[in-house]
C-alpha beads as a LAMMPS data file, in Angstrom:
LAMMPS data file: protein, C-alpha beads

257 atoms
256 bonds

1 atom types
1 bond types

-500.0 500.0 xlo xhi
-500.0 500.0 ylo yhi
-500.0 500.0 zlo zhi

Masses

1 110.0

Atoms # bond

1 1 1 8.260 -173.707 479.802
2 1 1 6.873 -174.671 483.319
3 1 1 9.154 -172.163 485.121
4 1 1 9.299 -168.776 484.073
5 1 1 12.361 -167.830 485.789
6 1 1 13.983 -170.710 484.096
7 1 1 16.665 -168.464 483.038
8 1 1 17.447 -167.401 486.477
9 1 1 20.742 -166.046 487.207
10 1 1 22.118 -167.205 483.663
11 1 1 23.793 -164.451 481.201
12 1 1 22.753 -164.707 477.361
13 1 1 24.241 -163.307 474.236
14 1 1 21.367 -161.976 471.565
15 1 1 23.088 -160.871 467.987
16 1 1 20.643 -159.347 465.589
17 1 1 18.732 -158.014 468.606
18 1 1 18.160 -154.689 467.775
19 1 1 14.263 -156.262 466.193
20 1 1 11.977 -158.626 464.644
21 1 1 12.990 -162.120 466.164
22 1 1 16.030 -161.163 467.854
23 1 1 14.496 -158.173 470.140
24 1 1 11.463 -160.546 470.622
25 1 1 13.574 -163.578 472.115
26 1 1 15.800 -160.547 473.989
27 1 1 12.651 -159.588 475.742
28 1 1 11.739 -163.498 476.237
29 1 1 14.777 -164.669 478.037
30 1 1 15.074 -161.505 479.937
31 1 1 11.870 -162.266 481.588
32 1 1 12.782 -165.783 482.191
33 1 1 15.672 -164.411 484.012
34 1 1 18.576 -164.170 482.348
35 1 1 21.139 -161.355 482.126
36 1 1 20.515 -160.591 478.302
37 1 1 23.369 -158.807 476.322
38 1 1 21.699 -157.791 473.315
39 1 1 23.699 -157.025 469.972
40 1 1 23.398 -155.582 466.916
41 1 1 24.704 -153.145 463.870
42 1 1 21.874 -150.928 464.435
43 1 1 22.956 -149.100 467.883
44 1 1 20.203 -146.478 467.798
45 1 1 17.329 -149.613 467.623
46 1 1 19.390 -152.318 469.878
47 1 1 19.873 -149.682 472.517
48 1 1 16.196 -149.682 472.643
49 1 1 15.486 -152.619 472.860
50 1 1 17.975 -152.887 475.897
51 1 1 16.033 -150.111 477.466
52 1 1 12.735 -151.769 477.381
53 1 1 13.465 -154.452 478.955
54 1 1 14.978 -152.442 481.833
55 1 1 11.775 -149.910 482.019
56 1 1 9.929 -153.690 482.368
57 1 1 11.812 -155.131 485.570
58 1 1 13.912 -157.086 483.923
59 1 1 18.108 -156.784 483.229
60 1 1 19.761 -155.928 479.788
61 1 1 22.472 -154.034 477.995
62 1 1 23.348 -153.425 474.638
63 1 1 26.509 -153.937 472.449
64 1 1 26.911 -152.437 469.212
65 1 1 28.351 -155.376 466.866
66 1 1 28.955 -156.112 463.317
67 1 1 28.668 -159.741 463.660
68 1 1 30.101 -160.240 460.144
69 1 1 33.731 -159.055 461.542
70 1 1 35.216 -161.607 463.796
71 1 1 37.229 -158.230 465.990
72 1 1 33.975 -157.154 466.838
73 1 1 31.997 -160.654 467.668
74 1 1 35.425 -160.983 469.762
75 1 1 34.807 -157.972 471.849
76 1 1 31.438 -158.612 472.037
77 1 1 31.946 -161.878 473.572
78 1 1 35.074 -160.491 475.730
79 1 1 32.869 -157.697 477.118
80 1 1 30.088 -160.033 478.108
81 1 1 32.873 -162.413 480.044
82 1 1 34.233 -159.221 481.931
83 1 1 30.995 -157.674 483.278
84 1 1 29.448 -160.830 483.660
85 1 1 32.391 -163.709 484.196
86 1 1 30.066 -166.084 482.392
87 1 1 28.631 -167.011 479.587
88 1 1 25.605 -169.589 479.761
89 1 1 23.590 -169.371 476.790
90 1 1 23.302 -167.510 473.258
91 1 1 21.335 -166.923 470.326
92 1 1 22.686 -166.135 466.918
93 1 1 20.067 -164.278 465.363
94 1 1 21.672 -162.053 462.981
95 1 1 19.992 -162.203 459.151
96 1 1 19.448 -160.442 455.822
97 1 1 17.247 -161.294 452.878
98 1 1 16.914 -159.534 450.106
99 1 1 17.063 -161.320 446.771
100 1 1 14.785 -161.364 443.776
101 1 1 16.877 -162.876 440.968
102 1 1 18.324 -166.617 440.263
103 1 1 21.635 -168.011 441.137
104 1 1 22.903 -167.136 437.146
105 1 1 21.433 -163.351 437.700
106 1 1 23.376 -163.163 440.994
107 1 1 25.841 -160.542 441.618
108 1 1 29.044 -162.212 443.306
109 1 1 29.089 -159.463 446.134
110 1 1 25.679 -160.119 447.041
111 1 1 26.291 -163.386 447.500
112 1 1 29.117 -162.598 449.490
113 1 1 27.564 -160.180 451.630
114 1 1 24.553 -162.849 452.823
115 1 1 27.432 -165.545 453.802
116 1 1 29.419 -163.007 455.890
117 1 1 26.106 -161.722 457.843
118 1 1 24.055 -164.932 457.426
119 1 1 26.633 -167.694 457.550
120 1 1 30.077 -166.071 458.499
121 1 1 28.678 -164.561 462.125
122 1 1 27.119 -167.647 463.097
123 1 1 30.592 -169.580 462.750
124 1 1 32.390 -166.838 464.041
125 1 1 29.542 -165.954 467.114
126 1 1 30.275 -169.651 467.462
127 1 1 33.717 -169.775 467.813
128 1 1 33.604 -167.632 470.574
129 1 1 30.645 -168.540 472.473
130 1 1 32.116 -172.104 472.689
131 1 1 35.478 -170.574 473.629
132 1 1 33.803 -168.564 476.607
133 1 1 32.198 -171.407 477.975
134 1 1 34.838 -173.963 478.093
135 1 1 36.572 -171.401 479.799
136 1 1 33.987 -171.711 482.636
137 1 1 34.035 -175.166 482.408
138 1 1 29.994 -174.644 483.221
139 1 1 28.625 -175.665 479.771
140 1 1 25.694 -173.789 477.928
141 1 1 23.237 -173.511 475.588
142 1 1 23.834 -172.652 471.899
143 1 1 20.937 -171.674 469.758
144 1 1 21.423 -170.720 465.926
145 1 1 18.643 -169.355 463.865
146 1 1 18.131 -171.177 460.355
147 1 1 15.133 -170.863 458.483
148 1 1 12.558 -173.152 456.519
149 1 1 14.507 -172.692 453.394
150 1 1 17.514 -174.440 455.263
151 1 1 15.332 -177.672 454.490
152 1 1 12.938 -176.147 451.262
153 1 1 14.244 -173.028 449.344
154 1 1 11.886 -171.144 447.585
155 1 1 12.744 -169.079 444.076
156 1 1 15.230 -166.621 443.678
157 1 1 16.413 -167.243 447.115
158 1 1 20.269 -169.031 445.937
159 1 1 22.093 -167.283 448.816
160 1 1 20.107 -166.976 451.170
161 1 1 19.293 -170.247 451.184
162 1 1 22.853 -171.772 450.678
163 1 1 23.188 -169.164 453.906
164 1 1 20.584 -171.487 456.017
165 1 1 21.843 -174.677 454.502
166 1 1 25.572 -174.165 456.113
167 1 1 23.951 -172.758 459.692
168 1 1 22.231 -176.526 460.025
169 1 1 25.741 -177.638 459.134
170 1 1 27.257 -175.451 461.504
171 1 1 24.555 -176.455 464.282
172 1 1 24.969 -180.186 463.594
173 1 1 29.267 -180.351 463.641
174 1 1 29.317 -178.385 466.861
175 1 1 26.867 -180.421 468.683
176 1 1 29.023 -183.363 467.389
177 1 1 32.304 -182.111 469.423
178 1 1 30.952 -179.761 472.100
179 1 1 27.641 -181.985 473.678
180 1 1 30.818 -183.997 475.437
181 1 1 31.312 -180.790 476.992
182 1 1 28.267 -180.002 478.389
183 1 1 27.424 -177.099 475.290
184 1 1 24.665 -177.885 473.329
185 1 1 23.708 -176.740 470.078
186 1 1 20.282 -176.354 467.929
187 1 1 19.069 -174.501 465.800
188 1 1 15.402 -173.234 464.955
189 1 1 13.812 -172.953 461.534
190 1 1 11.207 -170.299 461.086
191 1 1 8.644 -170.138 458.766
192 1 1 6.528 -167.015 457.567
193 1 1 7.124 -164.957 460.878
194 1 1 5.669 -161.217 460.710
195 1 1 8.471 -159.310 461.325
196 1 1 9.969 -156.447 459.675
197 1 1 12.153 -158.401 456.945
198 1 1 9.056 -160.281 456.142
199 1 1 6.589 -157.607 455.281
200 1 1 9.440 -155.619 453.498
201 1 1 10.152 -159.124 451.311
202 1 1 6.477 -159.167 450.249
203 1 1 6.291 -155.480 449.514
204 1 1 9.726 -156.063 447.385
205 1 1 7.680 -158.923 445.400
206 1 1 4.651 -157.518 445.374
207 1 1 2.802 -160.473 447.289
208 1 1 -0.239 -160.288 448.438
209 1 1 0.308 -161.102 452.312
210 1 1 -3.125 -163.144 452.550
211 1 1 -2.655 -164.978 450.227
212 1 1 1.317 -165.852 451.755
213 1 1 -0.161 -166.907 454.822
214 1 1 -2.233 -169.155 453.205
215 1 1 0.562 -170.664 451.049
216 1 1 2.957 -171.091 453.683
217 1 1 0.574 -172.306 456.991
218 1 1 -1.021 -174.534 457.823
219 1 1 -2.836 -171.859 460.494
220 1 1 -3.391 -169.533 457.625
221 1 1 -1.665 -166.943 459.624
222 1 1 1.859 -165.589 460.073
223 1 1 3.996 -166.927 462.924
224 1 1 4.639 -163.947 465.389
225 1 1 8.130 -163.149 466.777
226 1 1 6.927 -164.259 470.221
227 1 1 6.627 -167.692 469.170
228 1 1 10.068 -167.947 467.997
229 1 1 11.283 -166.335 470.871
230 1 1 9.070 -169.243 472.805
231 1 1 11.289 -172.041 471.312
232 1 1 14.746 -170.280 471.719
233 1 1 13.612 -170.170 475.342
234 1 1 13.113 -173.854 475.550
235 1 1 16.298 -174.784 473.825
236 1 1 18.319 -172.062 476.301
237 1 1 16.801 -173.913 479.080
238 1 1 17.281 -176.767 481.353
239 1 1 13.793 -178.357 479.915
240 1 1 15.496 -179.348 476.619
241 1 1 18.464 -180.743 478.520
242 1 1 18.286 -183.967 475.996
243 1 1 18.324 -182.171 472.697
244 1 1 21.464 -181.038 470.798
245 1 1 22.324 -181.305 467.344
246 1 1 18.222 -180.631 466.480
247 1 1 16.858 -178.310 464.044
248 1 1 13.573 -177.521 465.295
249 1 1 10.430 -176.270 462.730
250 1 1 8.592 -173.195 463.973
251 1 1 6.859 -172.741 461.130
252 1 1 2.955 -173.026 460.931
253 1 1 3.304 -176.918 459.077
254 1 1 4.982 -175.577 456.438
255 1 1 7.428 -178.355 455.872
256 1 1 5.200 -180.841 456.466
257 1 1 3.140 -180.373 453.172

Bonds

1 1 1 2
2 1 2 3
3 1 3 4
4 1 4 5
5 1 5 6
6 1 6 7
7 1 7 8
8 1 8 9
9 1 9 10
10 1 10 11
11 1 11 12
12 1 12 13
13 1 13 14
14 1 14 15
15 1 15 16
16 1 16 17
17 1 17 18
18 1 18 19
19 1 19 20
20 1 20 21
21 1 21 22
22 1 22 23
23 1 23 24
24 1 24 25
25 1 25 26
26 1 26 27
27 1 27 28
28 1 28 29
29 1 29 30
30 1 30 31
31 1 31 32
32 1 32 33
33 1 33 34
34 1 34 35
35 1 35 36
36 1 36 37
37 1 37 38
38 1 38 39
39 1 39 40
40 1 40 41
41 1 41 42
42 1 42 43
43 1 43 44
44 1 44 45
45 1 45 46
46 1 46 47
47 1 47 48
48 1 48 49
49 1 49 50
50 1 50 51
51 1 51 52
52 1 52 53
53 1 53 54
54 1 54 55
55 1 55 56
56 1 56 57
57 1 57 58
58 1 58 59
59 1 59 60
60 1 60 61
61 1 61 62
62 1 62 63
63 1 63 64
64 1 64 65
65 1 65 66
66 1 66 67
67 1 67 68
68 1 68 69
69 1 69 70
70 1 70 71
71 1 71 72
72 1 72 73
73 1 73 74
74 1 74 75
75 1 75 76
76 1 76 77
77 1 77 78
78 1 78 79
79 1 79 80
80 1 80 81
81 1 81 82
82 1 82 83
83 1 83 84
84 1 84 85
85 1 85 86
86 1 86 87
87 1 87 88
88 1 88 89
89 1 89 90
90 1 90 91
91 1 91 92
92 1 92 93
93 1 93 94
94 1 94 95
95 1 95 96
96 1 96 97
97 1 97 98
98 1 98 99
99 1 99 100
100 1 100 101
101 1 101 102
102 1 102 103
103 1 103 104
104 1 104 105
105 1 105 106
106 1 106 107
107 1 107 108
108 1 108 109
109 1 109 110
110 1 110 111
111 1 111 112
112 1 112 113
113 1 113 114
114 1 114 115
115 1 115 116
116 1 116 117
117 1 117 118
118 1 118 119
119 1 119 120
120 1 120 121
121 1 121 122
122 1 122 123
123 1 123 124
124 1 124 125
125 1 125 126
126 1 126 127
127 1 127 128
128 1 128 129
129 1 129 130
130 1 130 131
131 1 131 132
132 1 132 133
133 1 133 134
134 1 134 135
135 1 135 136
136 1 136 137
137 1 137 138
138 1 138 139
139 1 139 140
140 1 140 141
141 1 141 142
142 1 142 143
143 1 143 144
144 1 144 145
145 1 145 146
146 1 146 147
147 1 147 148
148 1 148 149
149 1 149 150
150 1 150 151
151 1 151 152
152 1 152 153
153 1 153 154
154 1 154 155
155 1 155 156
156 1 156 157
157 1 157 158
158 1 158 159
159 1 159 160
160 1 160 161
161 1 161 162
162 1 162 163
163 1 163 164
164 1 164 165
165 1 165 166
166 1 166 167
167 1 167 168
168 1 168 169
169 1 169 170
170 1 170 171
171 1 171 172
172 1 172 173
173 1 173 174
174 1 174 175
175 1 175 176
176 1 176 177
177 1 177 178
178 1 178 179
179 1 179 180
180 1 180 181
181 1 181 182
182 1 182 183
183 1 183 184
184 1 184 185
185 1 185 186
186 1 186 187
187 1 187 188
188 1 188 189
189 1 189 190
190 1 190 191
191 1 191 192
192 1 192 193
193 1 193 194
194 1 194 195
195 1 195 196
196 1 196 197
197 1 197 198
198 1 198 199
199 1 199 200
200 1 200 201
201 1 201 202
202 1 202 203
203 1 203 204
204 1 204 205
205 1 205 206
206 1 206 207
207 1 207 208
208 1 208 209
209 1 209 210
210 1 210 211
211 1 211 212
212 1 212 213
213 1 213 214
214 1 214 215
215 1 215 216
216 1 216 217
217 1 217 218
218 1 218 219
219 1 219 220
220 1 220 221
221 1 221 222
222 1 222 223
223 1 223 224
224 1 224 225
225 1 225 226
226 1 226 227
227 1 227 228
228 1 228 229
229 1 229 230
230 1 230 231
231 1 231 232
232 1 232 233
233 1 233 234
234 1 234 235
235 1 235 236
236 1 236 237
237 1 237 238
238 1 238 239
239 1 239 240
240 1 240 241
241 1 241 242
242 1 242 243
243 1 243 244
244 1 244 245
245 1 245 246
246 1 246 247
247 1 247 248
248 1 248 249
249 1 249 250
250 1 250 251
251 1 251 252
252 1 252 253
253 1 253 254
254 1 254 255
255 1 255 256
256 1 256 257
């Protein structure tokens, strides 16, 4: 972005804050000026997050939240509209990944777990982001994190990646009836980011993490958190003020080969 107060006055929601992508795009549109309310199941971790970007200058609180439930993702929106009267912008974050066995090995409450956190909160976090800002009547910005396997699943991946099918879904329909009302809503698709979940995922499988980056980049290098947090800025922001119903591919070239 050209401005890097572009965020200036504005109040966003974070879910799945509390690190990896989420506390990275926390700390992003906190510096660009926005009132971040940062959520997450992990209170000890999201709380810190919060904290560090107040020790840097810039504003934040925390709100524990199991974004899976939709009484909590309720409150959590409800809390943000009474401290703050206003909600202009919000990314839905929230993620787990941990499968290593095809869709006919698959335990049914597995499967069930990665909708509710993966699929569920976004529709729900949804819901009542939308809610809050026709309310205000001021519009905002919606920003839903997919993946590259929303567009080319790997192996052993059948929830996870039904999971990031349905949150492209989710993006596209609500850009189709809320862009009339001045809400837009994208999504971005990551590719091999090093975060947390990633390096945990190639310990799990065993992968040598070399020879992953070389597999799934065109750089030959993991994505960092900061450069997801990068995009979410620009699709929070008044400089993608034409773009709604996108998916946009943070992800080294890996879905272009």
């Amino acid at each position: 972005m050209s401005d890097s107060r572009g965020l200036a006055d504005r109040v966003a929601v974070v879910t799945g804050a509390a690190g990896g992508m989420g506390a990275a795009i926390s700390h992003r549109l906190a510096v660009a000026g926005a009132f971040v309310i940062a959520a997450d199941v992990n209170e000890e971790a999201g709380t810190a997050v919060a904290a560090a970007i107040r020790e840097s200058g810039h504003e934040a609180d925390f709100i524990a939240t199991d974004v899976s439930q939709p009484t909590a993702v309720a409150a959590l929106v409800q809390a943000t509209m009474d401290m703050h009267g206003r909600l202009d912008c919000a990314v839905n974050a929230a993620a787990i990944e941990f499968e290593q066995v095809p869709l006919a090995e698959a335990e049914d409450d597995d499967f069930e777990r990665m909708m509710a956190v993966n699929l569920r909160s976004v529709f729900l976090c949804m819901k009542y982001e939308i809610q809050a800002m026709l309310s205000t009547g001021r519009g905002g910005s919606i920003v839903n994190i997919g993946s590259t396997n929303s567009f080319r699943p790997q192996v052993n991946q059948p929830a996870y990646t039904a999971s990031k099918h349905g949150v492209v879904g989710l993006t596209k329909s609500a850009a189709l009836d809320y862009t009339k009302h001045g809400i837009r809503v994208n999504a971005i698709a990551p590719g091999a980011i090093d975060t947390p979940m990633l390096r945990e995922a190639l310990e799990r499988w065993s992968l040598d993490p070399q020879r992953v980056e070389r597999r799934m980049s065109l750089f030959g290098r993991f994505g960092t958190p900061r450069e997801i947090a990068n995009a979410a800025l620009w699709l929070c922001s008044d400089d993608s003020s034409f773009t709604t119903g996108h998916t946009l591919a943070v992800d080294g070239g890996f879905l272009a080969h």
